[in-house]
Structures are given as C-alpha cells and as structure tokens.
C-alpha positions, -999 to +999 in steps of 0.1 A: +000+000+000+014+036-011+010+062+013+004+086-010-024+083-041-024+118-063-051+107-091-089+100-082-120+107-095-156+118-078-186+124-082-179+159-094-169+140-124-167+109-140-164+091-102-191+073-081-186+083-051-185+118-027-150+135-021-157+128+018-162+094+011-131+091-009-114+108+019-125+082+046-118+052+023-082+065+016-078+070+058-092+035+067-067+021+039-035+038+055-032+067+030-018+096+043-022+120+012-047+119-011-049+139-040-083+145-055-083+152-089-117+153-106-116+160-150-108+196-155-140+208-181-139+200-218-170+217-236-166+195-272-173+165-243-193+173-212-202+136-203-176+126-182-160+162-170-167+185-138-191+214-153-180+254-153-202+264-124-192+232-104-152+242-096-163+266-066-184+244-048-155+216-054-129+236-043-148+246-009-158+213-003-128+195-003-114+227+015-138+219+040-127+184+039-089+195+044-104+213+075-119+185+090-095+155+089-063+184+097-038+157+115-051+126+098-045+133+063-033+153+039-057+162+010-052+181-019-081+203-043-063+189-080-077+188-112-068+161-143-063+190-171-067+175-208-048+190-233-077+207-246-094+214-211-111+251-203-106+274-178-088+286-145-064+261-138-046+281-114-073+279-089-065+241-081-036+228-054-017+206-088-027+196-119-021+164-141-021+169-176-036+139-196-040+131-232-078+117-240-083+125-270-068+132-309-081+162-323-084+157-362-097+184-383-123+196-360-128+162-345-121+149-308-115+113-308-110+093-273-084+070-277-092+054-240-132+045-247-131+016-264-110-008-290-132-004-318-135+032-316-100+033-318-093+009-346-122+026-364-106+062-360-072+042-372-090+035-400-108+067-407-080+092-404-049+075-404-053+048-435-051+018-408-015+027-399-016+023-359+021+037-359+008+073-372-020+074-348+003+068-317+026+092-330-003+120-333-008+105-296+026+119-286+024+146-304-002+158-283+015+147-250+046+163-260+026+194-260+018+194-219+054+203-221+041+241-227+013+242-198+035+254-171+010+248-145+013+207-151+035+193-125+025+157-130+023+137-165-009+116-161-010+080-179+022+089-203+010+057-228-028+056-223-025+050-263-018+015-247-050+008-229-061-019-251-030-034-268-029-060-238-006-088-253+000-064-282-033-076-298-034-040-320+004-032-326+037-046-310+054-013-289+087-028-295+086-013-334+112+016-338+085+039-351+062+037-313+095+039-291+109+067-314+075+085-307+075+080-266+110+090-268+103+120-283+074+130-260+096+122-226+126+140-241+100+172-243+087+166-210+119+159-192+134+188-205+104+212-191+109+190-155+076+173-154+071+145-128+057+108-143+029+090-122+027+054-118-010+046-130-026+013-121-059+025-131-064-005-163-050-029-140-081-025-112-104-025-140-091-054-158-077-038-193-041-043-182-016-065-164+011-041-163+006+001-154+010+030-170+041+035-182+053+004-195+086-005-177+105+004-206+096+038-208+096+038-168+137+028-171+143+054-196+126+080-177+140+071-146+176+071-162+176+106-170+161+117-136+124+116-142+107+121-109+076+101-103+040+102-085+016+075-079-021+079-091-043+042-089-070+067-109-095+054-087-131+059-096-142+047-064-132+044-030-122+007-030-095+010-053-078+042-038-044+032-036-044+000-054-009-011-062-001-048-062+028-058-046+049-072-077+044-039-094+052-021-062+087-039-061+093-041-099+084-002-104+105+006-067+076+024-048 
C-alpha cells in the first residue's frame, strides 16, 4: 500500500462516489495523502468532466474536507487538465495533464473508450497505420510540455489501454519507441514528474501500469521524478498497487 495516491476521481466528475467518502476510504486504507483530482471541463465533451459552475463548490468542499481530517490526512483540491481542457487552472492545489483524445480536423477522438472506436478512427484518419495514430498521440503529450501549471504527466501511454498482449500493434517497433521517446525527451526537458498509473490494472484492461517499464527505465535514467495515481473511480480502489508492481516499479 502507497502512502500517498495523487489521481482519483468523484462524483464531481466521472467518479461514483463523494469527495468525503473518498477521503475516509483513503484513511481507513493507510493513506496519508490523497490527491483529488476530478476531469478539469472540456466543452466539445461534457459527459464525463466537472461542469463550469461546479469548480467553486468543489474547491470549498474539499477545502472543507482539508479542514476536518487536519492531522489525519493530507488532501489536496487537484484537477486532471486535458490537453484541450477550459478554464482557470490556477485555482487548483496541482494539476495532471492527460491526453484523452486526438483532435483531427475539427474532430475529438477518445483513444481510451473503447478498441473499436480506436481501430475505427485508425482507419478513418490515419489509413489503418496504428504507428501514425500513436505518434499524433505523442504529439499531443509532447505538447503538456508548454502548460507550465502541469506538474505531473498523467498516464504517459494511455494509447496502450487496449494493446494488452500487443493484440493492435507490438510497442517494441522503432517507429512507437521513437514517438514515446520523443514525448519524454520534451517533458523531461520542461521537468515534469511521471505518475505510476494502475488504473487499467483494477479495472481489468491491463496487467502491467501505466508506463510500461521500458519507458519507466528510460525515464527514470535521466532523472524523471515520479508520483503514484491508482485513478481510482471509487473508494475501493484508492491506492491500489499490487505488490509485484510495487517492487518491480520501486515504490
């Protein structure tokens, strides 16, 4: 068990349960700091993200929250910021800047909803060629790089969600690592942290987290600092880690 979870979801977005309720699941687990970080707004896709008038009353409530449990836990007001998020986001404790979607033309396609929404936008826009839509994918991480107010990559290679057992394309082709490689270098050079994302492993997509433990070695060789986020949609996976990732990822 980490001590510290920096990535979680609530109801004031795409979660299913109440910040205090996240709070008290996170104490009874052994938490000590818990980061809520609810999907900063996105107006092209309002389905999953906290609305416009909703920030205040977030911000006051988990205030409130910080207030209450003073001296058993730490808790922090955070925001997950897409690329192509909206507004203030200044007014949260930290945010982590997330890739969810490719924006094509004027299109916004989720590359995390499901495998054949991907493989049909593969299709659509990028002639089947999986290797140009990850790259378009790291394109647009690369570009967090130039929000100054994103301290924390979130899920580096969510393009990988559903490549389990590389049934869409194998990651070991020069043209994916040169793409990562170049996204990282970006990153690295502007001094973002990495997190350590389990959040496809608890819901059963993945058997390995986010980043793959390649990219975790080359980040980590050249100084990359890293959080943990178990992207927990609900309190009974805050903080999931399992213990073979725990020791083969050094947390």
């Amino acid at each position: 068990m980490v001590e510290s979870d920096l990535h979680t979801h609530t109801l004031y977005s795409d979660g299913s349960a109440s910040p205090e309720e996240m709070v008290r699941s996170a104490l009874s687990l052994g938490v000590k700091k818990l980061g809520i970080s609810d999907h900063g707004y996105t107006s092209f896709d309002e389905s999953y993200c906290m609305k416009k008038s909703a920030v205040s009353s977030y911000l006051r409530e988990i205030g409130a929250l910080k207030e209450k449990y003073k001296g058993e836990i730490e808790i922090l007001a955070g925001v997950e910021w897409d690329l192509f998020s909206e507004g203030d986001i200044k007014a949260f404790d930290y945010a982590i800047g997330s890739v969810h979607y490719l924006k094509v033309g004027g299109e916004y396609i989720p590359v995390d909803e499901s495998p054949s929404l991907l493989v049909s936008a593969c299709e659509k826009y990028f002639s089947g060629d999986f290797y140009a839509l990850t790259d378009r994918y790291y394109q647009e991480v690369a570009a967090l790089a130039e929000i100054p107010t994103v301290s924390i990559v979130g899920h580096f290679d969510l393009i990988k969600k559903f490549n389990e057992k590389e049934r869409l394309f194998p990651e070991s082709d020069p043209r994916y690592v040169a793409s990562w490689k170049r996204a990282a270098d970006a990153l690295l050079q502007k001094r973002k942290a990495f997190e350590i994302n389990t959040g496809a492993m608890h819901r059963g997509y993945l058997s390995t987290p986010y980043p793959s433990k390649n990219v975790f070695e080359y980040l980590k060789d050249r100084g990359a600092k890293f959080t943990f986020g178990s992207d927990s949609h609900s309190p009974s996976t805050i903080g999931y880690l399992p213990p073979e990732t725990e020791k083969e990822y050094d947390l």
